[in-house]
N, C-alpha and C positions, 0 to 999 in steps of 0.2 A: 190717865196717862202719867208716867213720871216722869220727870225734867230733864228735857234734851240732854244736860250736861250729864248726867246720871245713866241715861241708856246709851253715850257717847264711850262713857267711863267701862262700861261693862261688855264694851265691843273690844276695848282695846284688851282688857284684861284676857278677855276669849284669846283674842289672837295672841297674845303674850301667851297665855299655858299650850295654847296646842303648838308652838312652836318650838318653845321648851321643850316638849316630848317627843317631837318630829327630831328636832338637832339630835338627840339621843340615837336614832335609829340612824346605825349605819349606811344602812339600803336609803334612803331620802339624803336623796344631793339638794336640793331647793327648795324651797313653797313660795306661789306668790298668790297674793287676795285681793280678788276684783270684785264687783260689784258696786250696791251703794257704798261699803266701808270706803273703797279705797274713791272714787272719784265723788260721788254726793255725801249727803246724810243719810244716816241710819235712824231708824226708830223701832222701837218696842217688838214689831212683828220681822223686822229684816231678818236674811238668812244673811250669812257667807257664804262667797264661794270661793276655794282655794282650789289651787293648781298644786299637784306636789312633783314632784322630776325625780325620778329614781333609776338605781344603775341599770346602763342596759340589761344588766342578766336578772333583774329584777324578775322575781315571781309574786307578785301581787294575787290575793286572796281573791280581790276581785278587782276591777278597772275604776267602779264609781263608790263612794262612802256618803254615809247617811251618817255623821259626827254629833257630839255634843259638847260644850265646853263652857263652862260658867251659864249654866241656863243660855247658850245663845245655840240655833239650831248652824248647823255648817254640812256645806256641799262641798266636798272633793273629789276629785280626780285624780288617777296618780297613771302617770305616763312614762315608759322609759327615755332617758336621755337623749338617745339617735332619734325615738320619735317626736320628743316633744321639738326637737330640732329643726327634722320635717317640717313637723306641723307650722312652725313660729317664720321658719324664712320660705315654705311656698305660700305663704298666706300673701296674697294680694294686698296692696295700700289701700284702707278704706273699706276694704271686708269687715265681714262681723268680727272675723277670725283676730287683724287687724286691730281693730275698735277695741275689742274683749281687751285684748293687751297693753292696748295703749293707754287706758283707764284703768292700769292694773299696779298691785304696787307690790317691789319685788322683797320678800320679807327678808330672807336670808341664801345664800347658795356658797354653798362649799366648792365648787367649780367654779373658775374661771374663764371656761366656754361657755357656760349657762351665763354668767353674767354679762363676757361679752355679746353674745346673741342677746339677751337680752334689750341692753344698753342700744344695740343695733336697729331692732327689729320695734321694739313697742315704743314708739314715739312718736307726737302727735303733731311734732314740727312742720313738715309738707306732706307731701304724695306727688309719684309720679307722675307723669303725662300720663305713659301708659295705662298706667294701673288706674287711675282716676277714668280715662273711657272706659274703660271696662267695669270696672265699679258702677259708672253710668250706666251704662248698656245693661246690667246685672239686674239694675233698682228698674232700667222701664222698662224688663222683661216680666218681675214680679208685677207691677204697677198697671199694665192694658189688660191684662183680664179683668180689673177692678171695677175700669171706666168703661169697658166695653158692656159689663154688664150693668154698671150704673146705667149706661143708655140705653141700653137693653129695656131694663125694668121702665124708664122712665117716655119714651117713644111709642113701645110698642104693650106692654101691661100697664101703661097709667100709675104705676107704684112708687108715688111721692115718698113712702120712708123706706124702702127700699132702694129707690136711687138714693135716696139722702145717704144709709149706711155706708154705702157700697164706695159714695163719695167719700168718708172722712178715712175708708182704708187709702184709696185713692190720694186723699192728702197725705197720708203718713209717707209714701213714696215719696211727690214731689219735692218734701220737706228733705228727705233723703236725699233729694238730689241737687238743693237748695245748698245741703249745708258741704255736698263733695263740690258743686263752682266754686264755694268761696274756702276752697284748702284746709277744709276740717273735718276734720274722722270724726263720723257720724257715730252717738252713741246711742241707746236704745232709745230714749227719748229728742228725739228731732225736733219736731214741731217750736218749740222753744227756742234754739239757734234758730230754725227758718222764719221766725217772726221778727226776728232782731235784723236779718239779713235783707229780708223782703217784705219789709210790713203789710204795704197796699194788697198784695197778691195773698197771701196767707192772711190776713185779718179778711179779704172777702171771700176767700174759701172755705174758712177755717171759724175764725173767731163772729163775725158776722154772720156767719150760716148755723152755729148749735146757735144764737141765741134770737132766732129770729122766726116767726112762723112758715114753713112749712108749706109753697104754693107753686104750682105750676113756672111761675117768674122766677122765683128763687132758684129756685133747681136748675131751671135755663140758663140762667145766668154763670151759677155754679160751674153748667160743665160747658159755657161760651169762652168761662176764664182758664180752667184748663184746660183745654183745646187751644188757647192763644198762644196760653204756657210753652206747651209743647215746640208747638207751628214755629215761635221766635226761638223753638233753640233743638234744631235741625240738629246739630253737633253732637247729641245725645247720641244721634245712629249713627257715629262716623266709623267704627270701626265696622261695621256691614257695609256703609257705603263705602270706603276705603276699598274693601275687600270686592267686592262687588267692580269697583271702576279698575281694579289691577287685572280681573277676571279677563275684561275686553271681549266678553263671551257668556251668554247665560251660563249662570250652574243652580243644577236644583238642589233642593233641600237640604237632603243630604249630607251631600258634600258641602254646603256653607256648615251645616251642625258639625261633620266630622273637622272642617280646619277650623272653624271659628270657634265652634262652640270648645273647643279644650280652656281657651282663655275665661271660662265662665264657671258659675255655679254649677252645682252637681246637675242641677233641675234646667239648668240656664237652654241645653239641647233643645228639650221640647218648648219651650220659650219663644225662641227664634220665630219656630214657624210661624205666630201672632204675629212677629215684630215684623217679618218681612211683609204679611199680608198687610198689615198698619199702612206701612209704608207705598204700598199699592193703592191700598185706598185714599191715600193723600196725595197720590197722585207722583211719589218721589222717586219708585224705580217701577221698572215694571216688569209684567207675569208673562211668563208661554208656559208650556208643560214638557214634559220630557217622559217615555216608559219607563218602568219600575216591574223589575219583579219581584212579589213578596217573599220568596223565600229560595231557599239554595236551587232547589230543581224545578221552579214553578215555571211552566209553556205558556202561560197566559199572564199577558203585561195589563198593569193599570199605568195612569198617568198621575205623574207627580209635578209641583211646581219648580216651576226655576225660577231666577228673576236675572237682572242685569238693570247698571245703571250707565247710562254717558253721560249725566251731569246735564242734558238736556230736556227733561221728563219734567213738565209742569203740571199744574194745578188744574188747568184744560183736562189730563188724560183721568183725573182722578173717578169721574163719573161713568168711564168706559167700564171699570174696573167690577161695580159694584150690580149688582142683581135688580132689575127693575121690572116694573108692572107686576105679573099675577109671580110674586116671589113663592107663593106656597106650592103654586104646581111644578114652579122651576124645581124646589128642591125635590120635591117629592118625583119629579123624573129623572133626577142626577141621583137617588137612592134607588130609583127601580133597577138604571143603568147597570153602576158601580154595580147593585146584587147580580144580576145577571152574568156580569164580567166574573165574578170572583167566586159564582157555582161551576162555571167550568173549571174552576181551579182543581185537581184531583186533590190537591195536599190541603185545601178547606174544607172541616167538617160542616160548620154552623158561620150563620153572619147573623148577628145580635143589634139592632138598632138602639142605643142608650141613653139617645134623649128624645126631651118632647117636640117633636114636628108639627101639632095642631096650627091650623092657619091662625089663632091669635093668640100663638108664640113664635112666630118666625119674623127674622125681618132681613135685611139686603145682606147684615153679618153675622149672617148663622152660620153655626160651622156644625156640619152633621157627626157625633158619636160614631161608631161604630166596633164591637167586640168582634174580632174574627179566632175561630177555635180551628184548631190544625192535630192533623195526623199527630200522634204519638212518635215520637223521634223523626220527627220534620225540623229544618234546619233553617233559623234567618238570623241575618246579622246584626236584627234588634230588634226592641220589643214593640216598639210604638210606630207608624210614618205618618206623615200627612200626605193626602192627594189630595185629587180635582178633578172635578167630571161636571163639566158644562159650567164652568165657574163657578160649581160650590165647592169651597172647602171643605174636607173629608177627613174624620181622623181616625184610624183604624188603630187598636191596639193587637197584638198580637197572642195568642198562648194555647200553650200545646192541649189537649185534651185533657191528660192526666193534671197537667197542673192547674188547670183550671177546676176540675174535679174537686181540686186538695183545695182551693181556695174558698171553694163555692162550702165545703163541707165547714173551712175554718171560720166562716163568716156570720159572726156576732148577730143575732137580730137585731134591731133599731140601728145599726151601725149607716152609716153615709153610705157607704156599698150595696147592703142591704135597702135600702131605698132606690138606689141605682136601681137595683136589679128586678124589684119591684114594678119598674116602671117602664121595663124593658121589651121592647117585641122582636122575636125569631122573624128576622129576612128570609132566611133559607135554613135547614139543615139536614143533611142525611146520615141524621145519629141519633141514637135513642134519648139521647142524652138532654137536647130541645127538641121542641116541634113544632112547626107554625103554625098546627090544629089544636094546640094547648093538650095534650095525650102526651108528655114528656116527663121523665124521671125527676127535671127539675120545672119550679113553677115559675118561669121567666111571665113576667108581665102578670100573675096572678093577682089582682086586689087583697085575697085573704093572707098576703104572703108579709101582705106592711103588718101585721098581727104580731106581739113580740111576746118569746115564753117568761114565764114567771124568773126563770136564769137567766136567761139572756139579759133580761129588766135588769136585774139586780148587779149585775156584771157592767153593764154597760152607767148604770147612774154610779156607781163607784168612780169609775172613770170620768166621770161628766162630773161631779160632784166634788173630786179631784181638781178638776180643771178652774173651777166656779170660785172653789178658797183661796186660788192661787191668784187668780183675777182680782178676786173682795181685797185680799191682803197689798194689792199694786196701787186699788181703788181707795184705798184708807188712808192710804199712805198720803195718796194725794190731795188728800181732802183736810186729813189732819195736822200732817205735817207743811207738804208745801202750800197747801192753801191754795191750788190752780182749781179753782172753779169749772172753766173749761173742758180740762183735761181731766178733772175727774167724774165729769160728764163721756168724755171720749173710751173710759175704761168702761164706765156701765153701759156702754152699749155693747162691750165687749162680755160684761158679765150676764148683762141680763140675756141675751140669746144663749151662754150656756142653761142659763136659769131655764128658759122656753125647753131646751131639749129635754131637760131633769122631768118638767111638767107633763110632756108630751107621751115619755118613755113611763112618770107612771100611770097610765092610763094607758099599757098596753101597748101605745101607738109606734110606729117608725117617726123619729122627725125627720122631718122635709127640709130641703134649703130654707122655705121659709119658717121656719119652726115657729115665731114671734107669732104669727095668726096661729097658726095651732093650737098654740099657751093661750091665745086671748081667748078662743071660744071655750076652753077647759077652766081657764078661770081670769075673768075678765077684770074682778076687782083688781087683786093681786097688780097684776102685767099693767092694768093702767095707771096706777097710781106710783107704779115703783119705774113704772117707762115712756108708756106712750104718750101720758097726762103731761110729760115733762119737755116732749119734744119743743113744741109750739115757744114757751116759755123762755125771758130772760135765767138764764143760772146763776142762783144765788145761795150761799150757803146753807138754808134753813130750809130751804126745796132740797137742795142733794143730802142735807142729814139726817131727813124725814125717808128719801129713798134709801137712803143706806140702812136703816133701821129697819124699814120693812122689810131687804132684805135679810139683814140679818136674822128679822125671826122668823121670813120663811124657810132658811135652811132650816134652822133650830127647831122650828116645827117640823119639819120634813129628817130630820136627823137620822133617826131609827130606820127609814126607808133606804135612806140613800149610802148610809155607812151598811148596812147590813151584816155584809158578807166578810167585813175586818171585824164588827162590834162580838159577830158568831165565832169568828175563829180567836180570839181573846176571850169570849167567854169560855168554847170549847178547851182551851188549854187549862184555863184555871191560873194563871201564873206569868207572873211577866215575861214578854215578846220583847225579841229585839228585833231593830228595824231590818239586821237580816234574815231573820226568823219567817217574819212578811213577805220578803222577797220572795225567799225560798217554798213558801205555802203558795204563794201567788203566780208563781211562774213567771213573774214581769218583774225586773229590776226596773224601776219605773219611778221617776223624782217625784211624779203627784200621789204616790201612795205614802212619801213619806211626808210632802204635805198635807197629804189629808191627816195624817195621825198628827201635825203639828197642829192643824185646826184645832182639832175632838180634843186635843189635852187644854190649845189656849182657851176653849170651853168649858173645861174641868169633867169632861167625858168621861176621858182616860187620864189617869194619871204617868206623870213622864217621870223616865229613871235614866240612869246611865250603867251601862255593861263598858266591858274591854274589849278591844277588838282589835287583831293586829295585822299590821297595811300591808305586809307580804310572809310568804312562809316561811323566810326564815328572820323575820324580825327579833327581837327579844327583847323589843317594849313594846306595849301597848297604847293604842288612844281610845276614845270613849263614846262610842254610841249609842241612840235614844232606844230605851227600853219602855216596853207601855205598860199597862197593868187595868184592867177592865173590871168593875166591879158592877154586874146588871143593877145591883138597889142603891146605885149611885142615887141619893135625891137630886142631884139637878134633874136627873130622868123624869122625875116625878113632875118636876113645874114644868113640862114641856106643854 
């Protein structure tokens, strides 16, 4: 590695010439650069990323750039002015969106509305009331899927490192929301404010849990502490509750998604519906049902949830709430129901069950899948609902025939979906299209269907293998530079489950939520000694730079497989590629294609160059992006 001060020296310089060239270009009112440069350090592997602001009538060659400058790689954006505008003041206090800018630093702007919005808008001095609940409300919408399957795994499949995983996602939330009580815009890295803020709570979550073995007690303990967490800060759900106690009357779903959810994430909608059942099960408001038609002309209602609170709903009602004794046949009668209900539907063609029911996978907070496929130009006002039928929660996704046609045909083998649908059983259909005799044009529930083509492989570990360099490059960072032991424990478990998929995909296979068992029976040396060997274990640097070595030489080993389909189309040119070149062959403008080329060159793969490239059509200067150049008789090829 070279000396901080040196790879410091050669960030600055980066940003110094491509600003230079930016101020040239008419069309470019701004640039500002976030990331490590502007709020941490940088080292040797960092990217940039800049923001550039250009005139509204701006005609941009494309939206995102893959740059080069001084040997340093750079991510841009370039946005026009009324949008970036948009963007900068509906961004909520405490959003990423938020965060991103507030950790940003403004290089130059020839506008003096871009810098007052600026000045306005990216600053990490308070946050609202408002916006702070809602930011809350945002973080424990991502966050109960996390715990609910931690306890999932750990209750009801005995899966000590799968609850464990599920857990330290689990913590990255809390941390989240550790660091919006105490009035600081969370940046990507949390955990670090939330240990300063609440040591006792996050050292036994967090830092006490990666370095401790691994048991039954541990785990319990783990998730006794979040669950306390939560319990003592009720406040998280005030704006449901708020909403909820103004009501003075159940409202279902719905209509809590359609008024509340606007204040939320894009995803924040389907969110809700967990949050509100959370809350039932703790006993804080509570459930009736209300009818629901699924679609514009449909004769036949299901039931959906409402809830309501008065502020007088205790911890008493929390047990009425929840599914008891033979829970398998409960749900498995609340699926016959519901199917029964929704074949007299005329505008239903098929109902598709999409997860696993088996009596030892269920337990009191199962929430039943379900694909519903509808007439071709049938009409509803969205895509997804949740219902309820005998107190299971039911989550129906919606889609029309044909579009689901087009999806099923677009669908990657190995892909998360294709696994899905792998494991999937026809309730009903009266289409050719499924069939609950398995005689159907598609093989929903087929075993031979997890089986992945030789392309598909090779399509899909690009993309995984993509994902895996960008991971290693976070994991390095922190191992070499900041020296977090911990946390550079917290990233491989981030890397090595992409690792597990890489394994699983070549060997044909679909991976599974669990991929990790998959990889260990495929190759057991490997997975143990670069993960599982490590769990049990205090984290010390000579254990994490031993894993990090392994893996490095199992990409490196693995290289030619997993790069394939970029290593082929650079041989097949003959001639150096620029990273729009890729794009453009590839079909995906896609940021992990151009890390993966940043990997393969800082491996001496490929060799890296710079082309000109200009930020809008009618620019008349140029900046400079990464050109590669592939030589098959490279010798490092040879010592693989």
């Amino acid at each position: 590695m070279q000396p901080q001060d040196v790879i410091e020296q050669q960030y600055r310089e980066a940003v110094d010439a491509l600003v230079e060239k930016v101020q040239k270009d008419p069309y470019v009112l701004a640039a500002i650069v976030a990331g490590s440069f502007s709020y941490a350090q940088v080292w040797e592997k960092s990217d940039l990323d800049v923001e550039l602001i250009g005139r509204d009538a701006i005609r941009p060659t494309q939206s995102f750039f893959s740059l080069i400058e001084n040997g340093v790689n750079i991510h841009a954006n370039i946005t026009p002015r009324n949008a970036f505008k948009q963007n900068i003041e509906s961004a909520q206090q405490g959003s990423f969106m938020h965060s991103y800018f507030s950790h940003s630093t403004l290089l130059f702007s020839r506008d003096d509305s871009i810098q007052e919005w600026y000045d306005k808008n990216a600053n990490r001095d308070n946050i609202g009331e408002r916006d702070k609940q809602f930011q809350l409300l945002n973080v424990i919408t991502s966050t109960l899927p996390s715990l609910i399957y931690a306890e999932k795994q750990f209750y009801v499949n005995k899966d000590i490192l799968t609850a464990f995983l599920s857990l330290l996602n689990v913590v990255q939330g809390l941390a989240r929301i550790e660091v919006l009580l105490n009035n600081e815009i969370p940046a990507r890295e949390v955990i670090q404010p939330a240990l300063r803020y609440n040591p006792d709570f996050f050292n036994r979550v967090y830092t006490d849990l990666i370095n401790c073995e691994k048991n039954e007690v541990v785990i319990q303990d783990a998730l006794d502490a979040v669950n306390t967490y939560l319990n003592e800060r009720q406040f998280i759900f005030q704006p449901v509750l708020d909403y909820l106690a103004e009501q003075k009357a159940p409202r279902a779903i719905t209509e809590l998604n359609a008024d509340l959810g606007r204040g939320l994430d894009e995803d924040g909608e389907e969110s809700l519906n967990l949050v509100c059942q959370w809350l039932v099960w703790k006993g804080i408001i509570r459930q009736v049902s209300m009818p629901l038609k699924l679609t514009a002309k449909s004769q036949i209602a299901v039931e959906e949830p409402a809830y309501y609170y008065d502020g007088t709903v205790g911890a008493r009602d929390a047990s009425q709430t929840q599914l008891k004794g033979d829970i398998h046949a409960q749900i498995h009668r609340a699926v016959a129901r519901i199917s029964d209900t929704l074949e007299q539907d005329m505008y239903i063609l098929a109902a598709i069950l999409t997860n696993n029911l088996a009596e030892d996978n269920v337990w009191e907070k199962t929430a039943v899948h379900i694909t519903l496929i509808l007439r071709d130009g049938t009409k509803f006002k969205q895509e997804q609902y949740q219902l309820i039928e005998e107190g299971v929660p039911i989550l129906v996704q919606l889609h029309t025939r044909s579009a689901y046609r087009k999806m099923l045909d677009s669908t990657l083998q190995g892909s998360t979906l294709h696994s899905i649908l792998a494991d999937s059983r026809p309730l009903f259909s009266k289409d050719s299209l499924f069939a609950v005799d398995g005689d159907a044009n598609f093989p929903v529930g087929d075993p031979s269907y997890l089986q992945v083509s030789e392309r598909d492989m090779h399509s899909q570990l690009l993309n995984t293998a993509a994902e895996a360099t960008a991971a290693l490059a976070k994991t390095e960072k922190w191992f070499h530079l900041k020296r977090d032991m911990d946390y550079t424990f917290l990233y491989i478990t981030y890397l090595v489950r992409e690792l597990a998929r890489i394994e699983v995909l070549m060997h044909g296979e679909t991976p599974r939520r669990k991929a990790i068992y998959q990889a260990l029976k495929h190759n057991p040396d490997f997975f143990k000694a670069a993960f599982t060997d490590l769990i049990d274990k205090p984290k010390d640097e000579t254990m994490l730079g031993e894993a990090l070595e392994q893996i490095n030489q199992y990409l490196e080993d693995n290289l030619q497989t997993l790069f394939k389909p970029l290593l082929d189309f650079f041989e097949e040119s003959g001639d150096e590629r620029t990273i729009s070149d890729i794009y453009t062959h590839f079909g995906k403008r896609q940021l992990g294609f151009g890390l993966a080329c940043e990997w393969l060159a800082q491996k001496g793969v490929i060799e890296q160059y710079s082309a000109p490239v200009r930020l809008t059509r009618d620019s008349k200067v140029s900046v400079e992006e990464p050109a590669y150049y592939y030589d098959a008789n490279n010798p490092f090829l040879f010592d693989l």
